[in-house]
N, C-alpha and C positions, 0 to 999 in steps of 0.2 A: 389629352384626347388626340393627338398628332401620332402617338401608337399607340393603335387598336391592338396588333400582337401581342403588344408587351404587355395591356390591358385584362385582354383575355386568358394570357397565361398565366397570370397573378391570381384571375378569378378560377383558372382552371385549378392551381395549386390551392386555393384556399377551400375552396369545394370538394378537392380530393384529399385534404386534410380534417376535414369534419365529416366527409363520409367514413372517411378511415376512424375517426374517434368515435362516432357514432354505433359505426359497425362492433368496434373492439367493445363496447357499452353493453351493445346488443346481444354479441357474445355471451357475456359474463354476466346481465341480469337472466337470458335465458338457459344457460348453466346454472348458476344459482335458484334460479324457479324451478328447474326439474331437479335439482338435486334436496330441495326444500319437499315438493310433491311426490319424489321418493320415497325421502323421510315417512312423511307422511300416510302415504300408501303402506310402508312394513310396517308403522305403528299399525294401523288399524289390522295389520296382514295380523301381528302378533298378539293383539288385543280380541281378537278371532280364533287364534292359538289360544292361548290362556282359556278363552271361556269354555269351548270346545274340551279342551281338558278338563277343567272343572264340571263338565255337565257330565263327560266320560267316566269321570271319579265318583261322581256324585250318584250316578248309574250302579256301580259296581260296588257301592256301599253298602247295600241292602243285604246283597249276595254273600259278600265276605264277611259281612259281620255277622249274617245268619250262621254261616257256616264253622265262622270261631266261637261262637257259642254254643253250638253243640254239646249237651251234653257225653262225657267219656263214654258210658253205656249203651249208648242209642246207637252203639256203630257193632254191635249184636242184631241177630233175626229178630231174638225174643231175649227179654232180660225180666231180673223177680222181681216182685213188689214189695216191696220192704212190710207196708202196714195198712192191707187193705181195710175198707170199712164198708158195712151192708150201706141200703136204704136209708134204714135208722140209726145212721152213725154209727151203729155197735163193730165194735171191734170182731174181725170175723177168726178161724180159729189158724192157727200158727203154720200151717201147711203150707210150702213155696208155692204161691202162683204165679206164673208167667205172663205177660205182657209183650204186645207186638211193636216192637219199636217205630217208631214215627216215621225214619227212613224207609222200612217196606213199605208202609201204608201210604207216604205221602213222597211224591217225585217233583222234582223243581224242574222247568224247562230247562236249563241253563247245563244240567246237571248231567254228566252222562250214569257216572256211578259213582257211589261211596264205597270205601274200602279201606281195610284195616290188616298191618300187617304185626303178629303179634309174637312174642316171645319162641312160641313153636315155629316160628319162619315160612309161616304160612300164608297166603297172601287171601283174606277172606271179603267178605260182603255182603252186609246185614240183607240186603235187596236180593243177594242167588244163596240160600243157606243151601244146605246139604244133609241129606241122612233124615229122618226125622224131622227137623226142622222146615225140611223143604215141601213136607208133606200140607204140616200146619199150616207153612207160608202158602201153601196151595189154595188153602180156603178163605185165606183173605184177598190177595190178588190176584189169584190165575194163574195157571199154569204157564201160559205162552208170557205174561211177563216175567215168571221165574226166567222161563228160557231164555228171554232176549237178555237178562241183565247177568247172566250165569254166562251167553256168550261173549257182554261185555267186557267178563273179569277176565276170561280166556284170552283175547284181543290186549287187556292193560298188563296181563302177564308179560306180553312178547314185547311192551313197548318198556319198560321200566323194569332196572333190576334191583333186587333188594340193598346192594351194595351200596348203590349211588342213593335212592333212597333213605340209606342211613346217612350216609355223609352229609346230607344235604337239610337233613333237620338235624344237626349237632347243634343245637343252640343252645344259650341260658332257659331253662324251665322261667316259668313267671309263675306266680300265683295269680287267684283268678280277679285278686283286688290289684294289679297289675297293670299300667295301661300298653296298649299294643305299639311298638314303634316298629314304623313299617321304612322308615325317611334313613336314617342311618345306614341302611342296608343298600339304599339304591345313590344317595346323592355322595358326589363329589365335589371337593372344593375347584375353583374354577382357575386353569391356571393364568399365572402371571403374564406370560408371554404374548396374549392375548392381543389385537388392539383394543385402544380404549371402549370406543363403541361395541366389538365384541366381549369385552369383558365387562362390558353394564348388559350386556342383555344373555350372559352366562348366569350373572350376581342375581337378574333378574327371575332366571329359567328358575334358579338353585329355590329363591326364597318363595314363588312359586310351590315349586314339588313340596315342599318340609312345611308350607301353612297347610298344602290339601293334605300330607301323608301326616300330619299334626290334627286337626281336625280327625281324618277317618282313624284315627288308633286311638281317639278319646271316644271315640260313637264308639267303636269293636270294645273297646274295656267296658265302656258303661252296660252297653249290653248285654256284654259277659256276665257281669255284676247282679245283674237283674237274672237273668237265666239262671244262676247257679248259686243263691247267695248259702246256703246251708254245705259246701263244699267240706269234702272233711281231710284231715290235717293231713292225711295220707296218701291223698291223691294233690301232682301236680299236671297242671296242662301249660302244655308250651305255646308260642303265638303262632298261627299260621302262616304258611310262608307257599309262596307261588312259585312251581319248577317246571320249567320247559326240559320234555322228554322227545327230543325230535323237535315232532309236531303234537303232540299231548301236551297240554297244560293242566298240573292236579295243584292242589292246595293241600297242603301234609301239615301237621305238627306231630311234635313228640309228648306221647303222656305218659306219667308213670304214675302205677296204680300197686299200693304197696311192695313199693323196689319193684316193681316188674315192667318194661318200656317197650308200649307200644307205639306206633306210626298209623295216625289215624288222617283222613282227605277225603279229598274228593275228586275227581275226573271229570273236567268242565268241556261242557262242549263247546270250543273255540269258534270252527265255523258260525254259530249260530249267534253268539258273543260279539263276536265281529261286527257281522251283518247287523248287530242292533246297535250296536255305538257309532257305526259308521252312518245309519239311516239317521241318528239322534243329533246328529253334527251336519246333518246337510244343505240346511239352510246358510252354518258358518262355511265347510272346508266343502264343496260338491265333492271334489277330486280326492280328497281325503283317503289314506289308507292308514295300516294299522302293521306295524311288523314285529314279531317276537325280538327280545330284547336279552339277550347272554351276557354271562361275564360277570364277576363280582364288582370292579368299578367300571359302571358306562359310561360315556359320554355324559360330561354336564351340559354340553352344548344341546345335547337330545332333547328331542320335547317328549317325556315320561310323564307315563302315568305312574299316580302313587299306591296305586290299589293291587296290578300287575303288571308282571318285567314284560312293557308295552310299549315300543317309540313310535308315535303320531307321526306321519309323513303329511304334512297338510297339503302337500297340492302345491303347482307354480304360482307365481304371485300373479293379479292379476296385470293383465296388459297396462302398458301406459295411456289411458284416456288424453286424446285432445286437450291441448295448453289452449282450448278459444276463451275456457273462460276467466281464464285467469288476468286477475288486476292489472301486473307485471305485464304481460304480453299485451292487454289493451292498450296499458300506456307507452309501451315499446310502439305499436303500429300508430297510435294519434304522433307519439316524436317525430316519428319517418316521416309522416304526410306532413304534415307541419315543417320538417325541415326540408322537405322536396318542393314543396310550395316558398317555402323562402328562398331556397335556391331556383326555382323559375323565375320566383316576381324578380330577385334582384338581376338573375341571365336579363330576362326582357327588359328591365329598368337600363342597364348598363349596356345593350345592345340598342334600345332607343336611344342611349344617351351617345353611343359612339356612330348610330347613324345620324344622327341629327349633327353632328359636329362635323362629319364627314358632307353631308348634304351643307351643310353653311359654310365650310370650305370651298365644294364644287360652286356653291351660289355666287360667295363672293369672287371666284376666280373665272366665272360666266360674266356678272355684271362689271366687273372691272374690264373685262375685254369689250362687254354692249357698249359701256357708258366711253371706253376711248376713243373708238372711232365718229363718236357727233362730236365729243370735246374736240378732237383733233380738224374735224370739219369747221367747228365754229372758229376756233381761232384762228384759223388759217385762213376761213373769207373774211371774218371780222377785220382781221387786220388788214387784208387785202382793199376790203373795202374804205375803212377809216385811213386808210395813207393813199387813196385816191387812185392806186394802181389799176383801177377796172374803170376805164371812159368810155365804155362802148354801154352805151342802157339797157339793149339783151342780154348782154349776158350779164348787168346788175341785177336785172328782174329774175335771171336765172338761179345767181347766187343766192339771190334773195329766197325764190321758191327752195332751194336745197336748205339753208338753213331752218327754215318753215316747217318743212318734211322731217329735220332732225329734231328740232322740238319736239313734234308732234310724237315722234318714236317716241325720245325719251319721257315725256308726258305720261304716255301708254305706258310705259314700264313703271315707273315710280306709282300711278298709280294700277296696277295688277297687284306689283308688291307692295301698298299698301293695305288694299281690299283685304290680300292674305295675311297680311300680318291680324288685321282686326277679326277676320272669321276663325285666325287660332286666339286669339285674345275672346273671345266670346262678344266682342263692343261693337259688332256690326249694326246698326241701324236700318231696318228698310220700311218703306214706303208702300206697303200692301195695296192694292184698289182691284176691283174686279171692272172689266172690259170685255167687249165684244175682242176675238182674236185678229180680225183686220181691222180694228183701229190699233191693235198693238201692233202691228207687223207695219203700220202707215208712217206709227211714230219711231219707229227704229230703221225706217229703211231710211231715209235721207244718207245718216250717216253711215251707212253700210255702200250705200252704194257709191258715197266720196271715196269711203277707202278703197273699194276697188276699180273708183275710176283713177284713180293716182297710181294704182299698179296695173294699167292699161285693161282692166279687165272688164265686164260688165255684169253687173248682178241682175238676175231674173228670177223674180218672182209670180209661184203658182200657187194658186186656191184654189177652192171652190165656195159656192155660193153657201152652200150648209154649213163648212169648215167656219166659215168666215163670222158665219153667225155663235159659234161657241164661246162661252161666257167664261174667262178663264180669272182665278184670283191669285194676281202674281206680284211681285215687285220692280215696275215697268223701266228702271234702273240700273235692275241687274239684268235683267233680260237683254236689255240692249249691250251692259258688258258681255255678259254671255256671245253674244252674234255677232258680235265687233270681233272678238278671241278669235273666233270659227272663222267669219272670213278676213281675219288679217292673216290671219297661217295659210289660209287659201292661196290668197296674194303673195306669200311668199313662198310657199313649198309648190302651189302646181303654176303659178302664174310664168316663170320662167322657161318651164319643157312641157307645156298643159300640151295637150289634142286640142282642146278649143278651152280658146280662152273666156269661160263662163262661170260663173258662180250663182247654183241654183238656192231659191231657200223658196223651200216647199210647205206647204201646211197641209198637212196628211188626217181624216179621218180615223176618229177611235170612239168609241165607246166608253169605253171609261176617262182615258186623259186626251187634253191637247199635244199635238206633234209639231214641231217643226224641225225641221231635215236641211241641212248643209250640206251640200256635195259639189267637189269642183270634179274635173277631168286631168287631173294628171297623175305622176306617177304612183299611188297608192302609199297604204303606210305597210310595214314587213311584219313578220309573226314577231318576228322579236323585239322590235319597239314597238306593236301595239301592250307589249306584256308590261310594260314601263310609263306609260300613253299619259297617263295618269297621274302617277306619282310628281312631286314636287320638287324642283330643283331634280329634275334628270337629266339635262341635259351639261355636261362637263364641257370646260374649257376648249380644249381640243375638239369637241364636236361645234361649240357654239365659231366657232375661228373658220371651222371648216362648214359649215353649211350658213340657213339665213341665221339673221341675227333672233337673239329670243335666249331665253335662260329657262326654258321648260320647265313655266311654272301657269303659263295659261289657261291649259288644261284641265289641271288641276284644282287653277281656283273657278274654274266654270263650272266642275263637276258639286263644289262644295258651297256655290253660289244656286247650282240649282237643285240640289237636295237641302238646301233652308230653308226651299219656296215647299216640298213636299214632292219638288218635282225631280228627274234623273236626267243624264247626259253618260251616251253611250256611245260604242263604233258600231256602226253595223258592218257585218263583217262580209254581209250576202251582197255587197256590193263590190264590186271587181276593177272596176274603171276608176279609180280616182278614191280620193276619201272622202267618206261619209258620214255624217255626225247626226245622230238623233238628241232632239231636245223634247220632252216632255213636261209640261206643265197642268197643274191641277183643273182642274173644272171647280164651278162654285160650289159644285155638291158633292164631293170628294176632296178628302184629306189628304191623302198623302197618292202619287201614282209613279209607281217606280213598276219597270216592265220584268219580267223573267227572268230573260236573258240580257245579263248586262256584261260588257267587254272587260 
């Protein structure tokens, strides 16, 4: 405890070595907790992918598997009826009759037109016939629908040529007991190069696409199945297959109808398409868009749909929410406080422990210089006096009085510092009793006023007749320590260069507490040892050598001898002339009375 530096730096390094580990802790659980709630966040991002697609697929299943079952004929204005029958079942007589295909008569939203391009490399449309036909078709749907779907076909002319349209349904024919594989045509295996995490959620995308585009090509077969089960040996249909023309997307297969191959589709209205898968997904993706999809192998990384060459663009992820609620960061900020809190209590522990040792150093090198000079006094007349060397009887009786006067000092100090030892030991004892305030002031002044007649001074005492009658509940013991403290430092700090050598002790009216007031006339006390006034053992060797005697611990114990009573001890500062010492003590009908302002 003799270096405080060396102390301090020890605790400085060890505090900035646990802040430093703390912090590196702090680091890296909250690194790890956002990179955990990352995770987290793209699972759910992609678990919102997935469904989204699934609802997309699951949407466009209806549509495409109506549209591959189709029968081969219906993509005619009007086609015959093989074996019509009346009312009554009878067989009616062998003459072709004609039939309006379901296509003219029935239109799908979705749908812009159907169309058939057939051996004569003609590009037709059961919905705009022509010649004859269109006349018929007049009377089932109207005119102006002829028109608009005749200036459809005109419009799918310019956007698609027959060329690419062949090339593009060269496939294997199926039979209609066949089932549809849609997965093979779009998925890719995922490559290797991959990171690990991106190659678990390619494996992922991949096994995705091939369950939905597995599932929808056993709905389109069974469909088919059902649509068409009397097929005959001479006609084949091929699977349908989805082609981006630009911005036209039609649905085509190829049919052959005794050796002769046609390309039969449909013309889907994409805008409209769109806008419905994308309103269908907007509680999962809002942001969500939808972009055409080229190329024979795309991207496995792509999030595709299995129904049409479609990549989901889902949207940014969402922002990163607030880490308040997370576990991790609670107990990251309980560590801190907790460790900031142990690093205060042990600062202040280890800083009382180094003023206290500091302070008992200053003490004991105060009272070593108090207690030398009466030691050096007694043994110097002692001896003087017991080898007979002083015959004159004045100045025996003189001697006599100075040794008298050393006692008495050290008396005073042994016990000060003992009082304080017992009020920090808790073991003080007092003698509580309630009195009138001038019979307390009767029984303490005797010896107040010896002390300051031995330091040539005289104490004056003022009341009043009301004051005097105040009932105060003290311990009449310490009180007198208390006003002995007050004017022994009188008698030593203004008694020597006082204005007039007087020592008041006043009893002052209050309302709430009793006062008594200590003021001498000499030089005052400074701003900067009233800021100390108080504190124990403040007074250092080098000051106690160089001013009165005393180890500036009086004070101190008066302040903590009269806050045991309930009462306080202050400077008043509004006094100018000298030093002033307020004492307040409780009344019988109040607890405790300590004033506002206190020094």
């Amino acid at each position: 405890m003799n270096r405080p530096l060396f102390i301090w730096s020890v605790f400085a390094a060890a505090l900035a070595l646990l802040l430093a580990t703390m912090g590196a802790v702090t680091v890296t659980a909250v690194r790890l907790d956002r990179s955990q709630a990352a995770a987290q966040r793209q699972a759910e991002y992609e678990e919102k992918v997935r469904l989204a697609l699934w609802r997309m697929d699951s949407a466009l299943a209806p549509m495409i598997v109506q549209e591959s079952s189709r029968p081969y004929f219906t993509y005619r204005a009007f086609f015959p009826a093989e074996r019509p029958y009346d009312k009554m079942f009878n067989r009616l007589s062998g003459e072709e009759r004609l039939l309006p295909s379901p296509l003219l008569t029935q239109t799908s939203s979705n749908v812009l037109l159907h169309f058939q391009y057939g051996p004569e490399c003609i590009l037709t449309s059961p919905q705009a016939p022509a010649g004859p036909q269109r006349t018929l078709a007049e009377r089932h749907v109207g005119p102006q629908q002829i028109q608009q779907f005749s200036a459809r076909l005109a419009q799918l002319e310019k956007l698609i040529t027959p060329e690419a349209l062949q090339m593009s349904c060269v496939t294997t024919l199926a039979k209609p007991d066949n089932p549809l594989a849609l997965a093979p045509q779009l998925v890719a295996s995922a490559p290797e190069s991959k990171a690990p995490v991106q190659q678990q959620q390619a494996l992922l995308n991949t096994a995705e696409l091939q369950a939905r585009a597995q599932t929808y090509g056993n709905a389109a077969a069974w469909n088919q199945l059902e649509a068409n089960p009397m097929a005959r040996g001479d006609v084949a249909e091929g699977v349908v297959k989805p082609i981006w023309f630009g911005d036209a997307l039609v649905l085509a297969r190829r049919v052959s109808v005794q050796g002769r191959d046609y390309i039969q589709g449909c013309w889907l209205d994409w805008p409209r398409i769109k806008s419905g898968l994308l309103a269908g997904v907007q509680d999962l993706l809002p942001k969500a868009e939808l972009e055409p999809l080229r190329g024979d192998r795309p991207d496995p990384q792509a999030r595709m749909l299995a129904g049409l060459p479609l990549r989901l663009v889902p949207g940014p992820l969402a922002s990163t929410p607030p880490l308040a609620k997370s576990p991790i960061l609670l107990a990251l900020v309980v560590s801190w406080v907790s460790v900031l809190l142990v690093a205060v209590a042990v600062g202040a522990l280890l800083h009382g422990a180094v003023s206290l040792s500091e302070r008992r150093g200053a003490f004991v090198s105060a009272v070593t210089h108090e207690l030398r000079t009466p030691l050096t006094t007694f043994k110097m007349y002692s001896e003087m006096l017991a080898e007979g060397m002083v015959q004159d009887e004045e100045r025996k009786r003189t001697y006599l009085n100075t040794l008298c006067s050393e006692a008495n000092r050290l008396s005073h100090l042994v016990e000060n510092v003992l009082a304080y030892a017992r009020l920090e030991r808790g073991s003080a004892r007092s003698r509580v009793e309630s009195l009138s305030l001038a019979a307390l002031v009767e029984r303490v002044r005797p010896r107040l006023a010896q002390r300051a007649e031995q330091a040539g001074m005289r104490l004056v005492v003022d009341s009043s007749e009301q004051t005097d009658r105040s009932i105060v509940h003290v311990d009449v013991g310490a009180v007198e320590q208390i006003l002995f403290n007050l004017v022994d430092n009188a008698c030593k700090y203004a008694g020597p260069n006082g204005a007039e050598r007087l020592i008041h002790l006043e009893a002052l009216p209050d309302s709430k507490c009793a006062m008594l007031r200590v003021r001498d006339h000499g030089q005052g006390i400074s701003a900067e040892g009233a800021k100390r006034l108080f504190k124990p053992f403040s007074k250092s060797a080098h000051e106690a050598a160089h001013t009165a005697p005393g180890v500036g611990l009086g004070l101190a114990l008066c302040r903590r001898l009269s806050r045991s009573m309930g009462g306080d001890l202050h400077l008043d500062r509004l006094v100018t002339t000298g030093a002033c010492f307020v004492l307040t003590l409780p009344l019988t009908s109040t607890e405790t009375c300590r004033p506002a302002s206190i020094a």
